[in-house]
C-alpha positions in Angstrom: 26.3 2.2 -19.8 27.3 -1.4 -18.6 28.4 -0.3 -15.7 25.6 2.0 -14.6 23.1 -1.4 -15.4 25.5 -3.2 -12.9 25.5 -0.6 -10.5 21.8 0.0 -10.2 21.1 -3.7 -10.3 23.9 -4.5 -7.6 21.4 -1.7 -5.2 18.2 -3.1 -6.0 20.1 -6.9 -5.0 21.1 -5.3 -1.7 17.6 -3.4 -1.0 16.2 -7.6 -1.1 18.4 -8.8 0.7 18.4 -5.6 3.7 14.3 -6.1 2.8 14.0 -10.0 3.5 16.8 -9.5 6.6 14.5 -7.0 8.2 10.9 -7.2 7.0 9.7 -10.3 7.2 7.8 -10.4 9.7 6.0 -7.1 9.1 5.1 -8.7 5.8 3.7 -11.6 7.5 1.7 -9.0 9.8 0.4 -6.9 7.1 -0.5 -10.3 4.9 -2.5 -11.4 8.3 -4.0 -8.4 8.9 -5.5 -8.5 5.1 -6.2 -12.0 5.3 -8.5 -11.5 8.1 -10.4 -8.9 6.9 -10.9 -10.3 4.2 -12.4 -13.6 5.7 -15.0 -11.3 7.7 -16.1 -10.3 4.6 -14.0 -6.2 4.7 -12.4 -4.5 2.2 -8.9 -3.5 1.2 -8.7 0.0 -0.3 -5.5 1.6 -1.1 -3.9 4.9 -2.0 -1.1 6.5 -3.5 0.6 9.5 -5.7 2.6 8.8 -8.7 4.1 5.2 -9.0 2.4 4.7 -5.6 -0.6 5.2 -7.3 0.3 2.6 -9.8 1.0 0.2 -7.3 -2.6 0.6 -5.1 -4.3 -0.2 -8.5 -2.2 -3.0 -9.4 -2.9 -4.9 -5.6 -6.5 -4.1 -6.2 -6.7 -5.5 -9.3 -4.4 -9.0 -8.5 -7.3 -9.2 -5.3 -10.1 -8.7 -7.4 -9.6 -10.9 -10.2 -6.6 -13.1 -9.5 -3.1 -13.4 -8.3 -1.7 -17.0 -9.1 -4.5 -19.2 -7.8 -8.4 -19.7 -8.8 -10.1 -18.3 -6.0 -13.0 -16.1 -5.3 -12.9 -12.6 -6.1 -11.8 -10.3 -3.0 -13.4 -6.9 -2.2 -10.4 -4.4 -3.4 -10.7 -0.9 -4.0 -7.9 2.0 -5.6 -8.4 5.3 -4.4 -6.9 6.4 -7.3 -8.7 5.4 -10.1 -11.9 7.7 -10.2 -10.8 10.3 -11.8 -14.2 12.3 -11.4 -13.9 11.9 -7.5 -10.1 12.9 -7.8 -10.5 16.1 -9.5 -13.6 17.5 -7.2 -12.3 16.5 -4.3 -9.0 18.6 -5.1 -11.2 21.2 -6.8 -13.6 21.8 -3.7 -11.8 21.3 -0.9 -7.7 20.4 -1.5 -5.5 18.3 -2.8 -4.7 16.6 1.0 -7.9 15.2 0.8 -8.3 13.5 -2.2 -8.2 10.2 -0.3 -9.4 10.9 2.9 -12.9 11.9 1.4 -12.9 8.4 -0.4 -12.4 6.6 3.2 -15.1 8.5 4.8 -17.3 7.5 2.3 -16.3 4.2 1.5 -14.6 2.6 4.7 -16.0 0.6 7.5 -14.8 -0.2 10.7 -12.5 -3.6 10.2 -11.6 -2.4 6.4 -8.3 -2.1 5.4 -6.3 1.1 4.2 -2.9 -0.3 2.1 -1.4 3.3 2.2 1.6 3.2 -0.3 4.1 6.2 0.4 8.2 6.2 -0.5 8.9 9.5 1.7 6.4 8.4 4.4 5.2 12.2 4.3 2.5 12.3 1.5 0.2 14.2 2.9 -3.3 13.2 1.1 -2.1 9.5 1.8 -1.1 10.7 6.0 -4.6 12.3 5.8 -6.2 9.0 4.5 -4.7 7.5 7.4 -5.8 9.4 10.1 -9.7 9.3 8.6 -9.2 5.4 8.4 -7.8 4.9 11.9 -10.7 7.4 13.2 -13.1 4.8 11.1 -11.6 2.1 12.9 -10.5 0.3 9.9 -6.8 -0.7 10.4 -4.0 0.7 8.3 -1.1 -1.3 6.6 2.1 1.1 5.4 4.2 0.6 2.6 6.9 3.0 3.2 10.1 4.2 2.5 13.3 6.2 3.9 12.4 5.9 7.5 9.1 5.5 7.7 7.8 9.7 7.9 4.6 10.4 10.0 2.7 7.5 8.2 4.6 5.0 9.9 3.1 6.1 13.5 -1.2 5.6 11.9 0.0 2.3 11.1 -1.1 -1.0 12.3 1.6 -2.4 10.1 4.9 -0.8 8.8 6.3 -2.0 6.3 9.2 0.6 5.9 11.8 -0.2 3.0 15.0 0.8 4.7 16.6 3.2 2.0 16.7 6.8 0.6 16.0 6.0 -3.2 12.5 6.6 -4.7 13.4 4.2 -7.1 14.6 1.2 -4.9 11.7 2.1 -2.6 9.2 1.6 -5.4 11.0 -1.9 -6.5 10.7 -3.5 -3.1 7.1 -2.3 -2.8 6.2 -4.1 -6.3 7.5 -7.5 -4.3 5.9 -7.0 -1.4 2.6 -6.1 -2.8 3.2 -9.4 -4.6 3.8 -11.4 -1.2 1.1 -9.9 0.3 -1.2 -10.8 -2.9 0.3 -14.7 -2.1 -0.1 -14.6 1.8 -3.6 -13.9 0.5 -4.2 -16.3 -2.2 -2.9 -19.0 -0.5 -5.6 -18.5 2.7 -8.4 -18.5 0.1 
């Protein structure tokens, strides 16, 4: 058992390091990006599925009520969390469009979609894109593997280069947390 902890441990040290090597900068675009909508008084909504999901609502709520600093709260809203809204919209029409209904009614040009996908291929959250870029809001990625058809909506990619879900998910944790910082510390 020792040796699977070091094992998985010694891949998640590599996935940061191959993360700060190559994403950096598309952090720092992403983080600007949210920052300036934010100042012009825009939103950030963000979707997800599964752990994804988990991670939209836990960005929202660090923007809403607080990261590390005092600040004011920041309009931040998780696709995810109504379940009412959810379960119609996948009732009525399909599950692909769970989010992109919620970004037609909610989004405004110069909003922000945080779309949060490890394959890059969701489709509800590739959907969510394509009604947000047609909105005129602009779209950050948080990706994985190589990026799937989400990477090309983005106005930001932020594509974790590797094949595991669970690596994937690990940097996407930190880098929701640096963008929650880039943020804080502008406000």
């Amino acid at each position: 058992m020792l040796e699977i902890i070091e094992k998985e441990m010694l891949e998640h040290q590599k996935a940061f390091e191959r993360v700060w090597e190559e994403l950096r900068f598309h952090i720092y675009t992403a983080g600007i990006i949210c920052t300036e909508a934010l100042k012009k008084g825009k939103k950030i909504l963000l979707c997800g599925n599964g752990g994804s999901a988990a991670d939209a609502q836990h960005m929202a709520a660090e923007l809403v009520g607080r990261f590390e600093k005092e600040r004011r709260a920041l309009a931040a809203v998780a696709l995810t969390t109504d379940t009412s809204a959810l379960t119609a919209i996948a009732n009525d029409y399909n599950f692909a469009e769970v989010f992109a209904r919620q970004v037609e009614a909610l989004a405004n040009e110069g909003d922000v979609l945080i779309a949060i996908s490890t394959s890059g291929e969701s489709e509800n959250v590739l959907r969510a894109c394509e009604v947000a870029r047609a909105k005129k809001c602009k779209v950050v990625g948080l990706l994985g593997r190589e990026g799937g058809r989400i990477k090309d909506l983005c106005d930001a990619s932020i594509v974790v280069p590797h094949t595991k879900t669970a690596r994937i998910q690990e940097m996407h944790l930190m880098i929701e947390h640096l963008l929650c910082k880039v943020i804080d510390e502008s406000f």
